[in-house]
Structure formats: structure tokens, C-alpha cells
C-alpha positions as semicolon CSV with decimal commas, in nm:
position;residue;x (nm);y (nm);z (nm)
1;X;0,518;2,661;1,848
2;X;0,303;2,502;1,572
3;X;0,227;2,117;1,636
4;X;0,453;1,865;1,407
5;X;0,209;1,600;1,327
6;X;0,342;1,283;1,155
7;X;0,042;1,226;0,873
8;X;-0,068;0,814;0,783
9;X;-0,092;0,671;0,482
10;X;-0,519;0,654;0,551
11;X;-0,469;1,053;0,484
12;X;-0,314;0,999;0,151
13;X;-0,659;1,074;-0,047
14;X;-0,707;1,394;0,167
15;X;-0,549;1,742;0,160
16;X;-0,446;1,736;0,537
17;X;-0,066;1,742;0,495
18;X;-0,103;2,094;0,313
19;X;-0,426;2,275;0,390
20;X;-0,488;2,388;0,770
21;X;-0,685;2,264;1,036
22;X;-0,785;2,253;1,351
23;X;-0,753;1,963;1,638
24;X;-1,015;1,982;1,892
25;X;-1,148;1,686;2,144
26;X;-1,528;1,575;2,086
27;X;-1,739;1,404;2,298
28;X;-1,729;1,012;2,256
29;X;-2,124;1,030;2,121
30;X;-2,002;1,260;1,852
31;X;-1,711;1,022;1,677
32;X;-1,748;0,854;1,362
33;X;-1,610;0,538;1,186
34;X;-1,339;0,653;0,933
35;X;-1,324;1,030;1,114
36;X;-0,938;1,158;1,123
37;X;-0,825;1,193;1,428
38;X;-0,491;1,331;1,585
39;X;-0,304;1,087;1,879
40;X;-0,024;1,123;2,113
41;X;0,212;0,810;2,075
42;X;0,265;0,661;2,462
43;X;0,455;0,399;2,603
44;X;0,773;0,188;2,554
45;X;0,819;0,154;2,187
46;X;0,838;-0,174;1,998
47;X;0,879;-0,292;1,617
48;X;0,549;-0,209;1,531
49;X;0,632;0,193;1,622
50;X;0,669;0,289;1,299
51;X;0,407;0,516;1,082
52;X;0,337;0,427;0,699
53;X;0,329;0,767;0,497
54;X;0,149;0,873;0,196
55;X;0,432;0,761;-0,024
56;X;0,470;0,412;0,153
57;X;0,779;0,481;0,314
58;X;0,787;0,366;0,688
59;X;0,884;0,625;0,916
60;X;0,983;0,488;1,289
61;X;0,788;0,741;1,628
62;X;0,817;0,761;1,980
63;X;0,662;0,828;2,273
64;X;0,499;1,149;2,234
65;X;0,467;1,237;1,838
66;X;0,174;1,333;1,711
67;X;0,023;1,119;1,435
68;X;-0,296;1,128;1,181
69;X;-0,493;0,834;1,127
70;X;-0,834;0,733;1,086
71;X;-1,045;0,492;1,321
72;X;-1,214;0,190;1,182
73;X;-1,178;-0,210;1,226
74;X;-0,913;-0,493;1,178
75;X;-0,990;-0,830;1,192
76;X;-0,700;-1,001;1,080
77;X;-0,723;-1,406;1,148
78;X;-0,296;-1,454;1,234
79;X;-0,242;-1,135;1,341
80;X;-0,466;-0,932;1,557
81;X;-0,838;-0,778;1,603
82;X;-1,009;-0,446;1,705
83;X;-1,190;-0,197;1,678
84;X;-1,259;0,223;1,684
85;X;-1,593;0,094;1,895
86;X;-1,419;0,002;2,150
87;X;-1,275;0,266;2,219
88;X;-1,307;0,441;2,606
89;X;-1,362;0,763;2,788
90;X;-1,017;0,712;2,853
91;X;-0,922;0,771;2,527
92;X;-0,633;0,500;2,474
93;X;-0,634;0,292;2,188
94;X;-0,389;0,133;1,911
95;X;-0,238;0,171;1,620
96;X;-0,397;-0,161;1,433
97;X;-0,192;-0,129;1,093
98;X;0,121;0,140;0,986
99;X;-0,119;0,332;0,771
100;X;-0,290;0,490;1,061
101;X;-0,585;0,275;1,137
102;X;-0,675;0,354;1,527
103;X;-0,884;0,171;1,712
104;X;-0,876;-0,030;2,065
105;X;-0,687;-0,398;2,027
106;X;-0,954;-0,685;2,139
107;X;-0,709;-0,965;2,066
108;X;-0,313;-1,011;1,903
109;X;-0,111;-1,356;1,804
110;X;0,151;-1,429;2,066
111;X;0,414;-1,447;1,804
112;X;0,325;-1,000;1,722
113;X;0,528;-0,782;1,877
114;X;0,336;-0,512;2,097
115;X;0,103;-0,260;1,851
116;X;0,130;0,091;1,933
117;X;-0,013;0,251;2,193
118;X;-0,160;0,557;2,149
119;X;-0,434;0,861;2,321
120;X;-0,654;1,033;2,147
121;X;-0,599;1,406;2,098
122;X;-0,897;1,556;1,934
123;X;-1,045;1,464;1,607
124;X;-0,985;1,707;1,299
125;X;-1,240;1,949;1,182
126;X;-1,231;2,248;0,958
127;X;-1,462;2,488;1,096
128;X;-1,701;2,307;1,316
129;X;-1,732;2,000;1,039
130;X;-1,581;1,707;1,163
131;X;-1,322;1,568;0,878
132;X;-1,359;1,203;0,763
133;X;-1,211;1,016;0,498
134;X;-1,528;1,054;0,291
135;X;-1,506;1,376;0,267
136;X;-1,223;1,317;0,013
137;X;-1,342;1,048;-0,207
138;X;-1,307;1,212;-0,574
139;X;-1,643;1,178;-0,756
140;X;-1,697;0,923;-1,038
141;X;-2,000;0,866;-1,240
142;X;-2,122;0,549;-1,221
143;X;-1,976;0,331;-1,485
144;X;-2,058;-0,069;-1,568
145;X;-1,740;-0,289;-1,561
146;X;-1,632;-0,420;-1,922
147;X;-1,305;-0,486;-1,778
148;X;-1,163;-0,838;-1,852
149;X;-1,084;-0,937;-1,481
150;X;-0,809;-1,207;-1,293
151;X;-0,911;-1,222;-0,932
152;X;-0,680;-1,355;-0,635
153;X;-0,878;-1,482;-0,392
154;X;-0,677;-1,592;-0,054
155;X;-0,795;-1,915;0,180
156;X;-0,621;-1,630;0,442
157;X;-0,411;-1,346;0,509
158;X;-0,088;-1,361;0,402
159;X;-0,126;-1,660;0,125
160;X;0,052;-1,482;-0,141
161;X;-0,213;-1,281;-0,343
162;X;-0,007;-0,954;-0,349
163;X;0,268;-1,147;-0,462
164;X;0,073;-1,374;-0,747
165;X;-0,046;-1,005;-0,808
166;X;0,299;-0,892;-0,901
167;X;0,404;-1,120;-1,095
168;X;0,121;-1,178;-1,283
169;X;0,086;-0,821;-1,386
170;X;0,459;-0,781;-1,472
171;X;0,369;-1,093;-1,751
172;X;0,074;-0,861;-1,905
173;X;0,296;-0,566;-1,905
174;X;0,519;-0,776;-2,078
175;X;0,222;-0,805;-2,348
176;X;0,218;-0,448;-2,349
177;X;-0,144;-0,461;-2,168
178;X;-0,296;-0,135;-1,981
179;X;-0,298;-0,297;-1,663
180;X;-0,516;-0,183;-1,335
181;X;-0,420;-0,319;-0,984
182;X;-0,670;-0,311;-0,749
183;X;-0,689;-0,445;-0,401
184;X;-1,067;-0,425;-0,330
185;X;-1,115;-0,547;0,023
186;X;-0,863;-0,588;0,347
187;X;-0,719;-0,295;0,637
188;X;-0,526;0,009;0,529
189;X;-0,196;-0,036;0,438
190;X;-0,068;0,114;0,081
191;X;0,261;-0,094;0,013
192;X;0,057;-0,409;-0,147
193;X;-0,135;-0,155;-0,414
194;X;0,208;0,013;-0,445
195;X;0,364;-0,265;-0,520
196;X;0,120;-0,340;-0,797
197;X;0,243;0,003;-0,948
198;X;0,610;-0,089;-0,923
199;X;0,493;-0,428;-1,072
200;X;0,412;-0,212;-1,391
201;X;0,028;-0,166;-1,318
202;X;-0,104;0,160;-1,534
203;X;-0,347;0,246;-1,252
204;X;-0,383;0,168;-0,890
205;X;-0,658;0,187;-0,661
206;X;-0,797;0,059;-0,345
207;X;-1,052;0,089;-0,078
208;X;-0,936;0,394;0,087
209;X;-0,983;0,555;-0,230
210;X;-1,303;0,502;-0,196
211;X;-1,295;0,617;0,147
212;X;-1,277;0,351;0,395
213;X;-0,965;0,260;0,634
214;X;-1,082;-0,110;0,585
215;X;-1,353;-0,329;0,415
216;X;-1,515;-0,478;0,791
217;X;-1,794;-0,255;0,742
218;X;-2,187;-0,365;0,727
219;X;-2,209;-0,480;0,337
220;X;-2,411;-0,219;0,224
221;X;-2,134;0,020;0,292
222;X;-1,914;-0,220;0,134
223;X;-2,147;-0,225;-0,153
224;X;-2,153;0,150;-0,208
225;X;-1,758;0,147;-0,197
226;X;-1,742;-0,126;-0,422
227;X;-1,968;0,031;-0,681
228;X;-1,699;0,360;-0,670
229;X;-1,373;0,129;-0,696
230;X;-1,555;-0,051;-0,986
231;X;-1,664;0,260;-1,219
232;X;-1,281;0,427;-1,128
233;X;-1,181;0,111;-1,248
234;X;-1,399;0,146;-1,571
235;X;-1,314;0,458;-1,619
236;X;-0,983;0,344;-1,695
237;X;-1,072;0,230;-1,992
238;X;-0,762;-0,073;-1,924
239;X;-0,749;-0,402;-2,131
240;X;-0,724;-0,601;-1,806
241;X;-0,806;-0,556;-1,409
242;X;-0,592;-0,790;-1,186
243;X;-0,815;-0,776;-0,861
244;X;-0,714;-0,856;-0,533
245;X;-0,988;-0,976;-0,273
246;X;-0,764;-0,904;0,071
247;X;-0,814;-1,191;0,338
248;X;-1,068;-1,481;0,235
249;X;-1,444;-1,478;0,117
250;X;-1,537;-1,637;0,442
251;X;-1,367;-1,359;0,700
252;X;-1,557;-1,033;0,771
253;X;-1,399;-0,821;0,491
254;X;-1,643;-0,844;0,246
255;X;-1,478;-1,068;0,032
256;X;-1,773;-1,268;-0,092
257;X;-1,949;-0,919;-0,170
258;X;-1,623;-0,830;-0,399
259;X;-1,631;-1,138;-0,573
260;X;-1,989;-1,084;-0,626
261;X;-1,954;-0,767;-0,782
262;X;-1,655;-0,848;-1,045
263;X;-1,789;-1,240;-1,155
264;X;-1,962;-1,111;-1,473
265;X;-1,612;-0,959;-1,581
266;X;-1,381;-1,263;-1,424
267;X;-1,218;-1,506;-1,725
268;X;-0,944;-1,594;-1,476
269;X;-0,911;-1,724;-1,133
270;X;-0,607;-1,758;-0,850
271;X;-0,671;-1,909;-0,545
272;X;-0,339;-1,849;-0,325
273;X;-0,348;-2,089;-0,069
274;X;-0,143;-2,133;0,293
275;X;-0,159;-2,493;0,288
276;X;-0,334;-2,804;0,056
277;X;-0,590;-2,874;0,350
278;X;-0,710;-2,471;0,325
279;X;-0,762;-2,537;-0,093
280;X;-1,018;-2,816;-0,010
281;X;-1,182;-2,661;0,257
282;X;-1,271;-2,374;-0,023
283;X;-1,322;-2,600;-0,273
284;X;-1,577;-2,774;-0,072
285;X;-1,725;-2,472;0,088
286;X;-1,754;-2,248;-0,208
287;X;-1,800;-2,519;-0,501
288;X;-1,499;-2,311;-0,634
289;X;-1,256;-2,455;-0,916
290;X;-1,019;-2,199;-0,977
291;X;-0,810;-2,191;-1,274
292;X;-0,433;-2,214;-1,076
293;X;-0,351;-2,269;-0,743
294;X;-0,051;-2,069;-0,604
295;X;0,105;-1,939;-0,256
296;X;0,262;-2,117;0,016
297;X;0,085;-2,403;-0,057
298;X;0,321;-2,443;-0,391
299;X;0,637;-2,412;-0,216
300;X;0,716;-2,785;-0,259
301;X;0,690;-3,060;-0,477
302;X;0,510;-3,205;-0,156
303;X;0,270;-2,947;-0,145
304;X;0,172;-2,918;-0,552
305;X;0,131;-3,328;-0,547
306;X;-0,095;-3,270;-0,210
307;X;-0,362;-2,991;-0,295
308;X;-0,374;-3,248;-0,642
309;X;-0,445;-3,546;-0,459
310;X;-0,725;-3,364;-0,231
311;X;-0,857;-3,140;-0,495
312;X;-0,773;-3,240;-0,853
313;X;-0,621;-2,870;-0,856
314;X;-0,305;-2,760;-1,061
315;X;-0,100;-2,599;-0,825
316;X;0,229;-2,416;-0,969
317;X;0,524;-2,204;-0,751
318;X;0,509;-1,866;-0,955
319;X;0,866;-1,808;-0,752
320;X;1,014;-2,053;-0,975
321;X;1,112;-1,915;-1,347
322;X;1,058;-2,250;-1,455
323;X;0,720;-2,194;-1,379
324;X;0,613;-1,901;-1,551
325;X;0,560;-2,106;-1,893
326;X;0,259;-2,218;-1,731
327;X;0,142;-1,930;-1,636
328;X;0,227;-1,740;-1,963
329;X;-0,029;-2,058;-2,154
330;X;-0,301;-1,974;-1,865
331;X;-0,317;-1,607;-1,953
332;X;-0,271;-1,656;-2,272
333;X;-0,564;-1,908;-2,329
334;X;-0,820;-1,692;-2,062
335;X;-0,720;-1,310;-2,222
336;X;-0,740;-1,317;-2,645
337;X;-0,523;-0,980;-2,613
338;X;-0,239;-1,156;-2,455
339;X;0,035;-1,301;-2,652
């Protein structure tokens, strides 16, 4: 009877789910960050058991299904840490995000339900090559950005920057823009760049198109990644690039590498922010004066009047329709095309 395997979202650039392969166990010596590997779902199941597809769609296992992922690293400040190194003879590790990315857990918040636990059933080779995700990575030649760029840069996971994304690419669509979202750095997952798409964004893209199942990775792996997202980008030929840096400059996803590669092309600037104390600890860290201040940090008149009273910031809730005025006179006075 022919193996059912449940396939992650980290396969979505490959051909996996309808070309054949083969599953065989290699030696621990032999594995690879980014490889695919196949892995046996084990113990008692919690929230977390559920798989993210190629199409975004969450899909809930048990003990015992076969799933595709990819290993590689998470490093995720509030939620939890770990990595495909750590992996042992044993062969047990975790499921770190829904798309698929495997690797052992080193640390998780108290308030996370338990990540799924999973053993490792052989890696996935065609022939005798081992597959990994670069191995799919469409080829691009290399292309300078022209691209008139807004970046979201977060003081932390989960300040807001998919959904100042959203919204602010829903206003250029509104201009009739061609519109590319990109999320260049953070761990797996598809439903923020998706999101973008259903925002109205012409083209998506992120780092697992460029083959990685997250941005920790030494920098000049980053770099090389970053040079591919940025000529797909410029290949798009788009009037604008709303560009997400995942996590914050100062965490171990290459942030600061991101930001270094876009600030020729950036006339606009979002910090989304968890709380007024995190906007002046940027501020004063980086130097950085962004053009709005948004996120959790805007979700009261208490917190607007605080990060302008530590920072001399505008801070606005882009939640609030009576908000998006402000926004619409930003955009319009840092892109000429938008009206």
C-alpha cells in the first residue's frame, strides 16, 4: 500500500506533491539544513497538531501520519526556539511552525501549547541525490532594485507588520498601483505573504522562494537569498514594493541585513511597535525615525500620547477608519504615483 504523506507548506516551491520519490534514512553526518525530510507524527496531540499546506489551508494530524517538511531554525523571542542541529541519533524532533519546519525544540513560552512531536523517517532523494529546498529555487538573473519601497520593520514578533502590510497595500490598490508583497526575513509559514495577496498585492514572494525554511542562517546565506528575492522583485517591474522585515533588526533573522539591502529604494518607513517603551529602545539603538508608528502600541489614546512623549513619534491605529486619512496624506506625500 503506497505511503499517504501529508506535504508542508516549506514544499510549496517544489514538485514533491506530484513527481515520485523515494524516502530512505541517512546517516546523521549526511543531513543538511533546508533538506526535505519525511516524519512520523508521535504522541498525544495538542493545538499545535495541525499541518499548513501549499495553499495555506491548515489541515489537523495525528499520531502516526506521515508529513513533509524541511529542517532549519526558529528563534522566535515570545514563542519558542530550536533547531535541525540539534537534532539526535534518536531521531525525535518538532514541528517548530505549521509549514513544516522540523527541528529539535531548545526552549517554548509557558503560555504555547505543546509543538508537535515528531521522528524522523528518512530524508527524500531522487536517485541517490538528496532533495533540498534549493534544489527548487526558479532561476532569476540578477536584477538592481528600482522599486519604490515601504518597509515594516517590527520592535518584535507579532507587532502588527503583516497587518500594517494589509492595509497599507489595499490603500495603493486603491490607487490602482502594481503592488508586490514581500516578507523578506522570519520562519516558514505562508498565511502572512498570502494574506498580502488577498490584500490585493500583484505579486507575492518570500524567503522560501528563495529557498530557505527561515532567515536564521549565517548572513552570507542570507545575503545570497536576499539578492534572489530582490531581482524577482525587480523583475516585476511593480510601481511599489511593500516589504516586510519578519521579527526585529536586532533578533537573529537577518533583519538588519534586509534593511540593508532595500535602503537605497525605501521613501517610506513603519515601525509596528508592541509597546511605547520598545519604539524608544529602537529609536535609541538604531538612530531610526520612522515615518509612522503603528501596532499594538497604537491601540489607545494612552499609548499614541506615550510613544509621543518618549519619542516625538506620530503614532496612528490603522484599525481605526478614522485613521486612514492619515495614512492616505503619508503615502501620498512619500509615493508621487499615489493619489
Amino acid at each position: 500500500m503506497k505511503t499517504r504523506y501529508v506535504f508542508a507548506s516549506l514544499t510549496r516551491i517544489s514538485d514533491l506533491a506530484t513527481n515520485e520519490f523515494q524516502v530512505r534514512k541517512l546517516p546523521r553526518g549526511q543531513w543538511r539544513h533546508a533538506d526535505y525530510v519525511a516524519a512520523t507524527v508521535t504522541g498525544e496531540a495538542s493545538s499545535l497538531y495541525r499541518i499548513e499546506l501549499a495553499n495555506g489551508r491548515l489541515v489537523e494530524v495525528t499520531e502516526g501520519t506521515q508529513v513533509i517538511g524541511a529542517l532549519g531554525r526558529r528563534a522566535a523571542t515570545l514563542e519558542a526556539t530550536g533547531s535541525w542541529e540539534g537534532i539526535g541519533e534518536d531521531g525525535l524532533f518538532n514541528e517548530l511552525t505549521g509549514a513544516g519546519l522540523f527541528g529539535k525544540l531548545v526552549s517554548i513560552a509557558p503560555s504555547m501549547p505543546r509543538l508537535m512531536a515528531l521522528k524522523y523517517s528518512g530524508h527524500i532523494l531522487r536517485g541517490n541525490q538528496q532533495l533540498n529546498m534549493s534544489d527548487f529555487v526558479i532561476p532569476v538573473a540578477d536584477k538592481p532594485l528600482v522599486t519604490p519601497t515601504i518597509l515594516l520593520i517590527g520592535t518584535s514578533m507579532s507587532a502588527g507588520k503583516t497587518t500594517t502590510g494589509k492595509i497599507i497595500i489595499h490603500e495603493l490598490k486603491r490607487a490602482d498601483l502594481k503592488v508586490v508583497g514581500a516578507k523578506f526575513t522570519g520562519a516558514g509559514r505562508y498565511r502572512d505573504v498570502l494574506s498580502y495577496g488577498d490584500a490585493g498585492a500583484d505579486i507575492i514572494l518570500d524567503f522560501v522562494d528563495a529557498g530557505l525554511p527561515s532567515t536564521v542562517v549565517p548572513e552570507c546565506e542570507f545575503d545570497q537569498a536576499m539578492r534572489y528575492m530582490v531581482s524577482r522583485v525587480a523583475a516585476a517591474e511593480a510601481d511599489v514594493l511593500v516589504a516586510e522585515a519578519g521579527a526585529s533588526p536586532l533578533e537573529p533573522y537577518n533583519g538588519a541585513a534586509a534593511v540593508r539591502a532595500l535602503e537605497k529604494n525605501v521613501c517610506c518607513t513603519v515601525l509596528c511597535a508592541s509597546d511605547p517603551y520598545a519604539v524608544f529602545g529602537v529609536q535609541q539603538a538604531f538612530g531610526f525615525e520612522p515615518d509612522l508608528v503603528t501596532g499594538p502600541t497604537a491601540n489607545t489614546e494612552a499609548g499614541i500620547n506615550l510613544v509621543e512623549k518618549l519619542t516625538g513619534l506620530k503614532a496612528i491605529n490603522l484599525m481605526r477608519r478614522e485613521s486612514l486619512p492619515d495614512l492616505r496624506s503619508l503615502l501620498a506625500a512619500k509615493l508621487p504615483r499615489y493619489s
